[in-house]
C-alpha positions in Angstrom: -17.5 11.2 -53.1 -15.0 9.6 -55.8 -16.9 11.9 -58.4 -16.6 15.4 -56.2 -13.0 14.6 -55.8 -12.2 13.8 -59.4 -13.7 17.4 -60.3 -11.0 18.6 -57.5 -8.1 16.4 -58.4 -6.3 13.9 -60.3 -8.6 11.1 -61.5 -6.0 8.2 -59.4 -5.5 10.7 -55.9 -9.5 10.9 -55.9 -9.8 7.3 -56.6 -6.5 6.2 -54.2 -8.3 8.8 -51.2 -11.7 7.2 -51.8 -10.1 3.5 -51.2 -7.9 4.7 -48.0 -11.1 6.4 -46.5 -13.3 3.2 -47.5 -10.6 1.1 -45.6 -9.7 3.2 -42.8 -14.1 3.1 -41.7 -14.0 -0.2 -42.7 -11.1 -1.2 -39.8 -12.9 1.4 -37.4 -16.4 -0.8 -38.2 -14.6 -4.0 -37.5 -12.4 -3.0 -35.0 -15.9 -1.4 -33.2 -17.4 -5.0 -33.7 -14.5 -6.7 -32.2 -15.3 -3.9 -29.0 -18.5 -3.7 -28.2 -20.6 -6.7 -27.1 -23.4 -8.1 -29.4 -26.5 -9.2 -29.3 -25.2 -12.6 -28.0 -23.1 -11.5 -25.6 -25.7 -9.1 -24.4 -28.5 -12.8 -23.8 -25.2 -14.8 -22.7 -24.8 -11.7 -20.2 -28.7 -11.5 -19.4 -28.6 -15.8 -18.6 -25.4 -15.1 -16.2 -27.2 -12.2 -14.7 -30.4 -14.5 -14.1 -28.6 -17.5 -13.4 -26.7 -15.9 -10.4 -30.5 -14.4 -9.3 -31.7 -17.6 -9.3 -28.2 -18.7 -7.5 -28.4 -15.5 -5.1 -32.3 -16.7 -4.3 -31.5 -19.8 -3.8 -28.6 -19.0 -1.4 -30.3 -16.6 0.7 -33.2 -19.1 1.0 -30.6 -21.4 2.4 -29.2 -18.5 4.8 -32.6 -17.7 6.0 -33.5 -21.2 6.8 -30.1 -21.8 8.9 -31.3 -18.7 10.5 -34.5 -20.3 11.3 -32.9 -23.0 12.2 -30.7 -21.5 14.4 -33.4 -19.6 15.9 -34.8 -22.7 16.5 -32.1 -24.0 18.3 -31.2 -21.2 20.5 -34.9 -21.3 21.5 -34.4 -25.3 22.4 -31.2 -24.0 24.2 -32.9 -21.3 25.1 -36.0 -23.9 27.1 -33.0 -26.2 28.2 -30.7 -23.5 30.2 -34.4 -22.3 31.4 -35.2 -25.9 32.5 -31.4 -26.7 33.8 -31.5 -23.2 35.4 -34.5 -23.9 37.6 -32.8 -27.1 38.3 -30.0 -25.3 39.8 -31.6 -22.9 41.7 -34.0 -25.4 43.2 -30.7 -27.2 44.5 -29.1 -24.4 45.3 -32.3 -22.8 47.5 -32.0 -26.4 49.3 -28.0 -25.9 50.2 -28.1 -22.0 50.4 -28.2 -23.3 54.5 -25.2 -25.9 53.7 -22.6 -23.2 51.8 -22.9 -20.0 49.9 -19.7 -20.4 48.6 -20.9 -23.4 46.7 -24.1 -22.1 45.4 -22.6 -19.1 44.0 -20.1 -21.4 42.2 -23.6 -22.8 40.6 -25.1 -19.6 39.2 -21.4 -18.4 38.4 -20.8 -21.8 36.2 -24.7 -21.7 34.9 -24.4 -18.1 33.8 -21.0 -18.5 32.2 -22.3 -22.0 29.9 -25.8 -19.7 28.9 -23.1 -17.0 27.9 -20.9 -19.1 25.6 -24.1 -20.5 24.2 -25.7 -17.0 23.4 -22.1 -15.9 21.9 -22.2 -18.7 19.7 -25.5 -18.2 18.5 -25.0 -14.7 18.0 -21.3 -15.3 16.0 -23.7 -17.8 13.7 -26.2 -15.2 13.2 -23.2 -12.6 12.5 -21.9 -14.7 9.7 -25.2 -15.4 7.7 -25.8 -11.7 7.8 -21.9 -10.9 6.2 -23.2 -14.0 3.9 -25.6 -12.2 2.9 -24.3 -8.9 2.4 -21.7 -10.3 0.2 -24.6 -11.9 -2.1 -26.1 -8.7 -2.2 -22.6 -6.7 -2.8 -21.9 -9.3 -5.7 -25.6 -8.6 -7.3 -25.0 -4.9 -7.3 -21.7 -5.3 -8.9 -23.2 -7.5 -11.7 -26.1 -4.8 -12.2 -23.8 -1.9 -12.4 -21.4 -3.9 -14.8 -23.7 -4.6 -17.3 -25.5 -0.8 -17.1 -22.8 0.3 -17.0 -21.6 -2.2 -20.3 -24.7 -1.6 -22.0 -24.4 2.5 -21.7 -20.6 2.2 -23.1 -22.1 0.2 -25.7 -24.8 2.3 -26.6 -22.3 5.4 -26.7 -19.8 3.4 -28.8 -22.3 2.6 -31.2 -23.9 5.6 -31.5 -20.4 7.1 -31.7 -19.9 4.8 -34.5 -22.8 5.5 -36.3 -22.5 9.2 -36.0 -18.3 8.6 -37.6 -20.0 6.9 -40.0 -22.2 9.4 -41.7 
């Protein structure tokens, strides 16, 4: 380049452009290094992105077994309203001749502890599944940051390279 520009122009403004233009790509290059990730920030990215699957797994393994665990539960509560239902209505089949008014306080009373119970249970079950959706909602973010990061990156570089020559 020097030597087409010398032909051009004075000896010192071909060799004074030459430096500028040297410098000026040799800021864009460093500047374009400082940018863009490298290798090692692309593997300390990867290790993030596997450490919070491995995090995510492990937290929705969690999630599930609460859920089966809860399951679990409202199935025992489940057996024991069952059992303390019949319970009831055998006692209240044996006063229904003493009062109505007192057996239908019974049921009324039975019915309103299986509700809470089941409203309970269901607000648990709720909560594991917003658990869960934020894990997932978190994973998708990290994907599209880092496609989206690695396509930038790619672009710069190429971008770069193309400035270049």
């Amino acid at each position: 380049m020097y030597e087409l520009l010398r032909e051009k122009m004075d000896e010192r403004e071909a060799k004074n452009l030459v430096q500028y233009i040297e410098s000026r790509v040799k800021h864009k290059f460093e500047h374009a290094r400082e940018v863009f990730p490298g290798k090692e920030d692309i593997y300390r990215l990867e290790l993030k992105i596997a450490e919070s699957k491995d995090s995510t797994s492990k937290i929705i393994a969690r999630i599930e077994l609460k859920i089966a665990e809860s399951r679990e539960a409202t199935s025992k509560q489940i057996a024991k309203s069952r059992d303390s239902t019949s319970k009831i209505i055998a006692g209240i089949e044996l006063k229904i001749a003493e009062s109505r008014d007192s057996t239908n306080k019974l049921i009324i009373e039975s019915r309103e502890e299986t509700n809470k119970k089941f409203a309970e249970v269901n607000l648990n079950i709720a909560e594991y599944h917003t658990k869960i959706a934020e894990s997932k909602n978190d994973l998708i973010k990290w994907l599209f940051t880092l496609i989206l990061g690695s396509t930038i990156a790619a672009i710069g570089v190429t971008i770069s390279i193309l400035k270049v020559r």
